[in-house]
BAFI-3210 file (N, C-alpha, C; in Angstrom, 3 decimals, decimal comma, padded with zeros to 6 digits):
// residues 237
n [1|2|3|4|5|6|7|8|9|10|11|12|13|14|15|16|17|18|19|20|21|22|23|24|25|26|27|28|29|30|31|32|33|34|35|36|37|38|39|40|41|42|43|44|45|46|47|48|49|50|51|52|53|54|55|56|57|58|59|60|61|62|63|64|65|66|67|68|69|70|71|72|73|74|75|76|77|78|79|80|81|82|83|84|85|86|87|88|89|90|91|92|93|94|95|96|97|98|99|100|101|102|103|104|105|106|107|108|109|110|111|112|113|114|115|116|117|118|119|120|121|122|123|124|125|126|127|128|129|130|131|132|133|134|135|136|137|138|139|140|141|142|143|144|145|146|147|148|149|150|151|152|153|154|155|156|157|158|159|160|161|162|163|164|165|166|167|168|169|170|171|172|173|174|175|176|177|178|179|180|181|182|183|184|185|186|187|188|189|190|191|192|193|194|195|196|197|198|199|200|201|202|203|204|205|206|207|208|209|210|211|212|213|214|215|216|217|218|219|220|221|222|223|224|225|226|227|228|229|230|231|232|233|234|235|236|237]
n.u [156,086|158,201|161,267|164,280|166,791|170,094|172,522|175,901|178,364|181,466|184,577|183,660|182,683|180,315|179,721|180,246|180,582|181,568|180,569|180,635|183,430|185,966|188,241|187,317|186,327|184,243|184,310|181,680|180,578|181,838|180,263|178,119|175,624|174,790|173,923|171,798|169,706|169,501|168,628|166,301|164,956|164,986|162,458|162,183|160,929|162,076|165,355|167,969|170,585|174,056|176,987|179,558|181,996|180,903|180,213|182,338|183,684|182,165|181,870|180,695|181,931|180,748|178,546|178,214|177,633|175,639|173,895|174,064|172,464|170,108|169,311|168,691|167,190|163,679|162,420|162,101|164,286|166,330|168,509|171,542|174,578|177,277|175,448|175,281|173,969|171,199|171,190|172,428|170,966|168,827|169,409|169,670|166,742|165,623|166,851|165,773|165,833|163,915|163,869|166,032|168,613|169,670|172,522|174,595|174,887|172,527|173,144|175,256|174,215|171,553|169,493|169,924|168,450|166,194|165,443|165,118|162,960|160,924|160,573|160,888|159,120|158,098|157,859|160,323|162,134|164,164|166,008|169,467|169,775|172,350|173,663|175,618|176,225|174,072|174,454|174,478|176,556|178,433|180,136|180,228|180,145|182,230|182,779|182,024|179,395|178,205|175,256|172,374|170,564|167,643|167,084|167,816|166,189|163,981|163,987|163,974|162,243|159,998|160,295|159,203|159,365|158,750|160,313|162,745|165,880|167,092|170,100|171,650|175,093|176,824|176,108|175,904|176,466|177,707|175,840|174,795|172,549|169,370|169,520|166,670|165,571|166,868|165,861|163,218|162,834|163,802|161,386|159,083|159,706|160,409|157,517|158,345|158,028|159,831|162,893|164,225|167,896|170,927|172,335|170,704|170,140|168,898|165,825|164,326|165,252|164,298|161,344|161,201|161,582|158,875|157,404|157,555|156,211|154,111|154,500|155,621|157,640|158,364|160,143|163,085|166,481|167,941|171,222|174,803|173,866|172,073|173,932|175,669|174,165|172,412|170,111|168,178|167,404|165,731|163,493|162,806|162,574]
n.v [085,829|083,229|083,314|082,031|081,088|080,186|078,144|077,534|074,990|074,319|073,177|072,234|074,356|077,116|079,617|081,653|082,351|084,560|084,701|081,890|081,298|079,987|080,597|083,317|083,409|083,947|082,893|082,071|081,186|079,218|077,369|075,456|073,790|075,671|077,735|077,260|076,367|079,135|080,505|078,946|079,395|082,373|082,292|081,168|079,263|077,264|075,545|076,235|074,351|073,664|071,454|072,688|071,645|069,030|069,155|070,044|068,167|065,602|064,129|063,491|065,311|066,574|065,268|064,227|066,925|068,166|065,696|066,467|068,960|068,109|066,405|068,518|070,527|071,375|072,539|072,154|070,864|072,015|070,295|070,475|069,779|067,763|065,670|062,657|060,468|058,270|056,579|058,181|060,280|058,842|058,015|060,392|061,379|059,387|060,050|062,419|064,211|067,014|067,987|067,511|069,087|069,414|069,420|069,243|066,519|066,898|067,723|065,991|063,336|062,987|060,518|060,136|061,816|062,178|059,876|059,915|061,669|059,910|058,283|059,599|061,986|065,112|066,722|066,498|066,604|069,212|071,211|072,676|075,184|076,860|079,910|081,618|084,108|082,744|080,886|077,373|076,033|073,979|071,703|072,593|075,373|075,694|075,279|076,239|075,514|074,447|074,815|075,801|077,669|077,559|075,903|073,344|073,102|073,386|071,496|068,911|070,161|068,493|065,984|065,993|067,903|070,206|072,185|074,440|075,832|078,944|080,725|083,104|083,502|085,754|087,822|086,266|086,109|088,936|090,476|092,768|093,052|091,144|089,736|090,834|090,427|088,265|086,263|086,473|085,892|083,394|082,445|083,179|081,517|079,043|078,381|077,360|076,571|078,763|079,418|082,206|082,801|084,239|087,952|088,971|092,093|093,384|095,323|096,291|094,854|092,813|093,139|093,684|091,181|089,908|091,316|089,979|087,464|086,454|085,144|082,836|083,026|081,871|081,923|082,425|082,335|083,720|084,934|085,901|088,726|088,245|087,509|089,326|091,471|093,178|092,558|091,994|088,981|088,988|090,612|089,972|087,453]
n.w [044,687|045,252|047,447|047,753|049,268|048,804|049,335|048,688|048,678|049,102|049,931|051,938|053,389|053,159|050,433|048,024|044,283|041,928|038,759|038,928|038,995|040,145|041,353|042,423|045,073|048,035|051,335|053,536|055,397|058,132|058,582|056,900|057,778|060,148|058,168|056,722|059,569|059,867|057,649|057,847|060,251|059,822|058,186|055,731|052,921|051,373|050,751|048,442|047,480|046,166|045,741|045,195|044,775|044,118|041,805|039,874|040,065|039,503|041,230|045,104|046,933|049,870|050,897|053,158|054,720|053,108|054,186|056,915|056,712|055,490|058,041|059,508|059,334|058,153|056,573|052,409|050,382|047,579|045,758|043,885|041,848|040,687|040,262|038,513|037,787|037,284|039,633|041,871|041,536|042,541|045,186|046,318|046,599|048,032|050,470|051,160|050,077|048,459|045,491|042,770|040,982|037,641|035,823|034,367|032,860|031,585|029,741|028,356|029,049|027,746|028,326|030,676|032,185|030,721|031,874|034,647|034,385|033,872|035,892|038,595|038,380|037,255|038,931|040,737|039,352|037,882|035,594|035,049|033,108|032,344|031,426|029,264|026,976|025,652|025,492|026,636|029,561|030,876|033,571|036,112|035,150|033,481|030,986|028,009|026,084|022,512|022,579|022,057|025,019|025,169|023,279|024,515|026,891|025,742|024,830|026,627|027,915|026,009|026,719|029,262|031,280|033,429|034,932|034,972|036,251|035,787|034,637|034,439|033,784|033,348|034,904|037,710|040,733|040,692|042,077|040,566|039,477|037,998|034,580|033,064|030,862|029,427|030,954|030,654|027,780|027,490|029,311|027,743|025,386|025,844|027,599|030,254|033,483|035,730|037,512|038,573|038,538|039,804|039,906|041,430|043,785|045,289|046,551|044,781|042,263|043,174|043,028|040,326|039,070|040,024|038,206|036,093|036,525|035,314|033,021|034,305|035,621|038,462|040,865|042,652|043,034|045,958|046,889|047,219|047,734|049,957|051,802|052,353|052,957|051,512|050,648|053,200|054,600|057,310|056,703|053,107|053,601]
ca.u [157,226|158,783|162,591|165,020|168,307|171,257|173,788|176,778|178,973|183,052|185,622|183,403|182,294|179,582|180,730|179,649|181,858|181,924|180,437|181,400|184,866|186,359|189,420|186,868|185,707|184,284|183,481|180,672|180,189|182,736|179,378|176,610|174,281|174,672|173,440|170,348|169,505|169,723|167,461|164,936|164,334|164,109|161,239|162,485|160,142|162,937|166,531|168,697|171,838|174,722|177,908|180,133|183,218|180,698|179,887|183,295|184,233|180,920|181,475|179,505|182,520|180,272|177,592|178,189|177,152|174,003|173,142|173,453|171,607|168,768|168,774|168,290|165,995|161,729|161,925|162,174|165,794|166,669|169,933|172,810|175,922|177,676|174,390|174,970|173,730|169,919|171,708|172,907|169,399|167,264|169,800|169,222|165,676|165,493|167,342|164,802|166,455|162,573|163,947|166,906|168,535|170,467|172,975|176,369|174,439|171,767|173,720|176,192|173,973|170,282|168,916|169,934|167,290|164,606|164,831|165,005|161,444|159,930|161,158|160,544|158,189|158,862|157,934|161,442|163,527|164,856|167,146|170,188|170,410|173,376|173,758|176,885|175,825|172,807|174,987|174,635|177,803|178,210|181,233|180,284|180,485|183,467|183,033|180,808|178,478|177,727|173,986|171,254|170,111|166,174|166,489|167,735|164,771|162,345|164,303|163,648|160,062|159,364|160,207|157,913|160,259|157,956|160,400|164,183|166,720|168,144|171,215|172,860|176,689|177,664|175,676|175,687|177,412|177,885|174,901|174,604|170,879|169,506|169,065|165,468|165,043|166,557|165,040|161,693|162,509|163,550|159,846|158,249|159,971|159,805|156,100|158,143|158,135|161,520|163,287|165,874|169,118|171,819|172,337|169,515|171,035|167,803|164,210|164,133|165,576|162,769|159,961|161,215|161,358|157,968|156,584|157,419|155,381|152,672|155,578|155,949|158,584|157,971|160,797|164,431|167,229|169,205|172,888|175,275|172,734|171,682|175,223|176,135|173,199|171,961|169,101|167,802|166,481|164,756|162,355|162,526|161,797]
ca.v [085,072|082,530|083,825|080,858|081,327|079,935|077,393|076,789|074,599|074,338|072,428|071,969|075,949|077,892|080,262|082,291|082,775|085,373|084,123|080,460|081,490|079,204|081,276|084,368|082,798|084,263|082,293|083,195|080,755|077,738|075,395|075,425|073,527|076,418|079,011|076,571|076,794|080,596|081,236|078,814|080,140|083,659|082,409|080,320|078,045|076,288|075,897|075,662|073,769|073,149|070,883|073,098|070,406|068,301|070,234|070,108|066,327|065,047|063,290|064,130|065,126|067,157|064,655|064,484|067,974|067,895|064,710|067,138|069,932|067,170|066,207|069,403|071,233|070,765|072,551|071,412|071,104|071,726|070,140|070,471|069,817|066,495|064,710|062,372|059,206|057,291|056,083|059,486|061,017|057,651|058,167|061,997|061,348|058,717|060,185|063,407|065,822|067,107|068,215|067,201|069,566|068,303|070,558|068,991|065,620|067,008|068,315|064,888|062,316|063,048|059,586|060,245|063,041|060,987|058,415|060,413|062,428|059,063|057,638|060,113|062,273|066,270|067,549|065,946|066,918|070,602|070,938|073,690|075,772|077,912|080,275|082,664|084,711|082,601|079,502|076,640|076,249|072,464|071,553|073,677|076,381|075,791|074,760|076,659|074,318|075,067|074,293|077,446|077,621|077,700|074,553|072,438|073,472|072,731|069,573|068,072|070,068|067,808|064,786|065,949|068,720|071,339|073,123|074,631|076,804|079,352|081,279|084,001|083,055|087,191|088,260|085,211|087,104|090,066|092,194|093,771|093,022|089,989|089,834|090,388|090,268|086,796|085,396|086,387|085,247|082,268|081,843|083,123|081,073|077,796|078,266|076,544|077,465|078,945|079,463|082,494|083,231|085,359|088,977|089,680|092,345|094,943|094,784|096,208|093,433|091,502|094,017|093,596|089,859|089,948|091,327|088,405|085,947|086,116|084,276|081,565|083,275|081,868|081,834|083,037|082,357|084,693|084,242|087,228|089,736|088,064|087,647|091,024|092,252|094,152|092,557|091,137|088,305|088,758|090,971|089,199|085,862]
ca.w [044,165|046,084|047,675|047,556|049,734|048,287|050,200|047,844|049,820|048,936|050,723|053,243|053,815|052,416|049,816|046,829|043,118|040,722|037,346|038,548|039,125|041,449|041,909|042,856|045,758|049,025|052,253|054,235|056,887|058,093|058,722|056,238|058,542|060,644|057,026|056,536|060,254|059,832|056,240|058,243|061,594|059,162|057,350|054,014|052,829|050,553|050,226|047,031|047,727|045,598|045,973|043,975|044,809|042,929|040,267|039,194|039,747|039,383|042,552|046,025|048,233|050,481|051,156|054,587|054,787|053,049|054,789|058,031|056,695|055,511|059,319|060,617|058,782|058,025|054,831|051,315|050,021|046,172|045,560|042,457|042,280|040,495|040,111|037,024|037,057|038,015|040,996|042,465|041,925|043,445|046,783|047,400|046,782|048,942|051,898|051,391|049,062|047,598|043,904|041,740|039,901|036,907|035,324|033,261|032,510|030,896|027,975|028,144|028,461|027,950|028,466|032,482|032,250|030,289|032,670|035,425|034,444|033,893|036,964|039,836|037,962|037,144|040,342|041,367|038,714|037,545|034,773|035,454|032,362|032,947|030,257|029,185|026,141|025,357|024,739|027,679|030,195|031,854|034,030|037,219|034,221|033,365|029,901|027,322|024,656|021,382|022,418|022,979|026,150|025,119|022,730|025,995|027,544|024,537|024,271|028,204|027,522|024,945|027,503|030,637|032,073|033,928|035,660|035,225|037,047|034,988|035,397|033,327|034,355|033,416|036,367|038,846|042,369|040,621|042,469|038,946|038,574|037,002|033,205|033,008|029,345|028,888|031,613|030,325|026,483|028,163|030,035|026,793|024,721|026,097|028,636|030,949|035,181|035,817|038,842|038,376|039,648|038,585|039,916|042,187|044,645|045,931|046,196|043,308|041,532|043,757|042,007|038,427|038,697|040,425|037,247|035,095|036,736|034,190|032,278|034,233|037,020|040,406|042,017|042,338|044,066|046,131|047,490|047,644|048,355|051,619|052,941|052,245|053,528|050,400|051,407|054,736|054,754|057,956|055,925|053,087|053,991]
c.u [158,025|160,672|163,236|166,343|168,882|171,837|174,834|178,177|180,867|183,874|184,996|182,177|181,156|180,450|180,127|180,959|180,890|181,882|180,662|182,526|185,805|187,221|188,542|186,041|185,413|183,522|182,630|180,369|181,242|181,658|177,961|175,542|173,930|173,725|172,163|169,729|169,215|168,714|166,066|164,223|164,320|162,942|161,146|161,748|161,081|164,399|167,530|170,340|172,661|176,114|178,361|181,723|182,652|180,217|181,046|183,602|183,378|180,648|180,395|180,898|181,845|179,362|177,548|177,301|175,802|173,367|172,841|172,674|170,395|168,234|168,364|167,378|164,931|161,689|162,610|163,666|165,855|168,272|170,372|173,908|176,754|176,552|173,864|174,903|171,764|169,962|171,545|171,588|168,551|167,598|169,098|168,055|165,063|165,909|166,940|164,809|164,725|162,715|165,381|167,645|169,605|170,858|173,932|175,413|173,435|171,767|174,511|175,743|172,269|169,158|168,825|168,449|166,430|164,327|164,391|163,114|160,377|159,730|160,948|159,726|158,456|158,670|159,185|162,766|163,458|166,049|167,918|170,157|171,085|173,452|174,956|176,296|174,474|173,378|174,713|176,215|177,531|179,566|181,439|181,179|181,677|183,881|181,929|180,477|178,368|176,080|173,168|170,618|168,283|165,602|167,353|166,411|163,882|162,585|163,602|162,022|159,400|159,098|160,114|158,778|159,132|158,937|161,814|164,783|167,649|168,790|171,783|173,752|177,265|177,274|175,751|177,022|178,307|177,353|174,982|172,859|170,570|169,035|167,875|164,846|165,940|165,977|163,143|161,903|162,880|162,212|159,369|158,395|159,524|158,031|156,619|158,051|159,711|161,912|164,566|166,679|169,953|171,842|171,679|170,225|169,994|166,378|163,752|164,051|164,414|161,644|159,905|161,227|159,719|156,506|156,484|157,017|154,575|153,342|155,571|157,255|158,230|158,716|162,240|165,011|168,248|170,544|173,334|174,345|171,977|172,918|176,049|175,268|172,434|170,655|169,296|167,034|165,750|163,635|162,070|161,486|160,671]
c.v [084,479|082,770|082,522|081,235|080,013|079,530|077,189|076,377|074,264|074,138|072,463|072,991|076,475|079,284|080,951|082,356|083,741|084,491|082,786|080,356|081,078|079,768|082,763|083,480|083,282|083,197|082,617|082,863|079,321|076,696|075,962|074,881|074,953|077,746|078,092|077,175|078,212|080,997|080,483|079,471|081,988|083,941|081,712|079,234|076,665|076,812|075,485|075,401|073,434|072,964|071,252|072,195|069,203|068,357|070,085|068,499|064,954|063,676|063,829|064,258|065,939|066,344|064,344|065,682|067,964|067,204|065,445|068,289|069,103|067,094|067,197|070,891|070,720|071,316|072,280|071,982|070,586|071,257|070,290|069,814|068,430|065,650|064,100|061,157|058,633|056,870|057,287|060,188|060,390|057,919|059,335|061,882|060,561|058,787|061,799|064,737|065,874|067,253|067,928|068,171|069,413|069,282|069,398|067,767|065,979|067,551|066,843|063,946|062,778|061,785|059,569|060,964|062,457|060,240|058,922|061,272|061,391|058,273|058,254|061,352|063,580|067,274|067,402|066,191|068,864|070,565|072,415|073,892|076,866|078,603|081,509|082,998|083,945|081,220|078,539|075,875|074,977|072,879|072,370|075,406|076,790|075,441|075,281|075,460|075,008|075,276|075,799|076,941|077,742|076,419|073,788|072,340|073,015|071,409|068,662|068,575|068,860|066,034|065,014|066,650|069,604|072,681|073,746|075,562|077,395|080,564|081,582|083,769|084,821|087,831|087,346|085,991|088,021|091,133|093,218|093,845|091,888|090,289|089,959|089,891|088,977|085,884|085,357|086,274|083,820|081,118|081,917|082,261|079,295|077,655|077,553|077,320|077,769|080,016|080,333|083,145|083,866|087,043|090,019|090,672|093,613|094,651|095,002|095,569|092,616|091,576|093,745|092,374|089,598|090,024|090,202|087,070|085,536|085,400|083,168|081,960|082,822|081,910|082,568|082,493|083,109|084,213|085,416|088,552|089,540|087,772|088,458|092,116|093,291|093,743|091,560|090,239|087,874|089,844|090,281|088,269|085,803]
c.w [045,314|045,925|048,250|048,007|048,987|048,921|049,019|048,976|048,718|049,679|052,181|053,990|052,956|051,812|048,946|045,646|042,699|039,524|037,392|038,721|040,259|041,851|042,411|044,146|047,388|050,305|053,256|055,906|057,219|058,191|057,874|056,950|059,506|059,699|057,298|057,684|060,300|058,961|057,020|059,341|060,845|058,573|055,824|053,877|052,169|050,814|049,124|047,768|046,834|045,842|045,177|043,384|043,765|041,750|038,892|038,951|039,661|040,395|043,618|047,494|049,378|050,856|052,298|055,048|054,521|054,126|056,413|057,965|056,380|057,431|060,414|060,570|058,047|057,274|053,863|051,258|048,038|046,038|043,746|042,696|041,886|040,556|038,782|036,878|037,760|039,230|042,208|042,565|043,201|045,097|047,377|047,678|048,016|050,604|052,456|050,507|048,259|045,976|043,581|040,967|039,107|036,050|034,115|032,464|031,588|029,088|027,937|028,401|028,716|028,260|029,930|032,717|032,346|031,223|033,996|035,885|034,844|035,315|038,110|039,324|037,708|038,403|040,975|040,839|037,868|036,717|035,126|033,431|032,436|031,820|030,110|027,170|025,506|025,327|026,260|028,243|030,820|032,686|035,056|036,134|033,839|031,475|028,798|025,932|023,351|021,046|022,881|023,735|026,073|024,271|023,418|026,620|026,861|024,484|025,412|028,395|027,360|026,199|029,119|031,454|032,418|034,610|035,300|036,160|036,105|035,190|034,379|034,275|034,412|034,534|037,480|039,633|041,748|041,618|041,217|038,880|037,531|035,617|032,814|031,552|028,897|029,888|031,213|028,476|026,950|028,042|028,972|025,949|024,321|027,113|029,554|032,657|035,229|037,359|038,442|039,127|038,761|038,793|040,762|043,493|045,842|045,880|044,909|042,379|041,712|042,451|040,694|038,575|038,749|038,829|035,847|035,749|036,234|033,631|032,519|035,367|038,178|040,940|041,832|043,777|044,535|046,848|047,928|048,405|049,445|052,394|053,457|052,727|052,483|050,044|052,201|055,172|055,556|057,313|054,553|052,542|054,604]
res [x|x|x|x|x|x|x|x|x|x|x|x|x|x|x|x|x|x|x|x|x|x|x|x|x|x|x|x|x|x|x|x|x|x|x|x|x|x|x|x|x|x|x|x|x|x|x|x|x|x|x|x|x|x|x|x|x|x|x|x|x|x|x|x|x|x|x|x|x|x|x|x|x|x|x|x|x|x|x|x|x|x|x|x|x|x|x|x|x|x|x|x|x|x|x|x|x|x|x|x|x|x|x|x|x|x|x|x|x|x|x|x|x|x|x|x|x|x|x|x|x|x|x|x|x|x|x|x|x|x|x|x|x|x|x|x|x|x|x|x|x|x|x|x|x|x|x|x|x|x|x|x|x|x|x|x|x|x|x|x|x|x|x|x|x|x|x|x|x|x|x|x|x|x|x|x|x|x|x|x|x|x|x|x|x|x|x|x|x|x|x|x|x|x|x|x|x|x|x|x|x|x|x|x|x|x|x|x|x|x|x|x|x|x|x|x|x|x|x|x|x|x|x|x|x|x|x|x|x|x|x|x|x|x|x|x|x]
***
């Protein structure tokens, strides 16, 4: 199973929340190019990035940033974070970002999506389903839907989605342990590949994800639990 460090960048800083909780907010490093640098020379084949400044205002005030972690690291970069229009995708793509991943938009305008699959193909795009009791959360999770988090998924299925990122919100930088039993009705539910995050805090955690890859688990992403050291991601990575 492929181990996915975590950049979430905030006023500038790398950072982690509590459930999404912008007022729970710890900083980890003052220069995120400096964290990238760090998960690669450990061994990270990928890194998940998200502009949590644009998460919220569905702008890109961090794009500076990225654009220096693009320039200074040779492996793949997943981005998030305020990415809601055809435009905003075609740039990142174009200035190297490898995958897309498309969170608030995909519940508020689904035609972005569609066009998006057809348009740079699904190897490129990742839909964020954030989930808080099963229900789907937009607005840098700030806003719960009335929509279930498994018919999103069947829905962007249906129109050439292969891959998502999904995220119980009650565990995300807890270190509680991720949800394993909706992440694997999830995978069962829809057959799709899923990338999860949300809680991971021990190898353990590693081990029990590990076993739902017959599902359709490949990957996960960790955060808290490598900044805290609760694991080390020079082993690892």
């Amino acid at each position: 199973m492929l181990v996915i460090p975590a950049i979430d960048i905030k006023d500038g800083k790398t950072v982690r929340l509590k459930q999404g909780n912008f007022a729970e907010k710890t900083v980890y490093s003052e220069t995120p190019v400096a964290s990238a640098l760090y998960f690669q020379n450990l061994g990270a084949k990928r890194l998940h990035l998200v502009d949590l400044d644009g998460a919220e205002s569905g702008e890109a005030p961090n794009r500076i940033i990225v654009e220096e972690i693009l320039g200074s690291v040779k492996i793949p970069i997943q981005l998030g974070g305020g990415i809601r229009s055809l435009e905003a995708i075609a740039r990142w793509l174009d200035l190297g970002i490898q995958s897309i991943i498309i969170g608030t938009i995909a519940l508020a305008n689904p035609e972005i999506v569609k066009g998006a699959l057809q348009k740079f193909g699904a190897e490129r795009v990742i839909v964020a389903v954030d989930a808080l009791d099963g229900m789907v959360a937009t607005e840098g999770w700030q806003k719960q839907s009335k929509i279930k988090a498994t018919d999103l998924a069947l829905n962007y299925k249906r129109a050439g989605l292969e891959k998502i990122l999904y995220t119980d919100i009650e565990r995300d930088g807890m270190l509680t342990g991720p949800n394993l039993m909706s992440i694997k009705d999830m995978a069962v539910e829809t057959n799709l590949k899923i990338i999860a995050s949300g809680g991971v805090s021990s190898k353990e955690d590693l081990k029990d994800l590990e076993h739902l890859e017959q599902y359709g688990v490949d990957s996960v992403v960790v955060g808290r639990a490598f900044y805290e050291r609760r694991l080390l991601p020079e082993e690892i990575l």
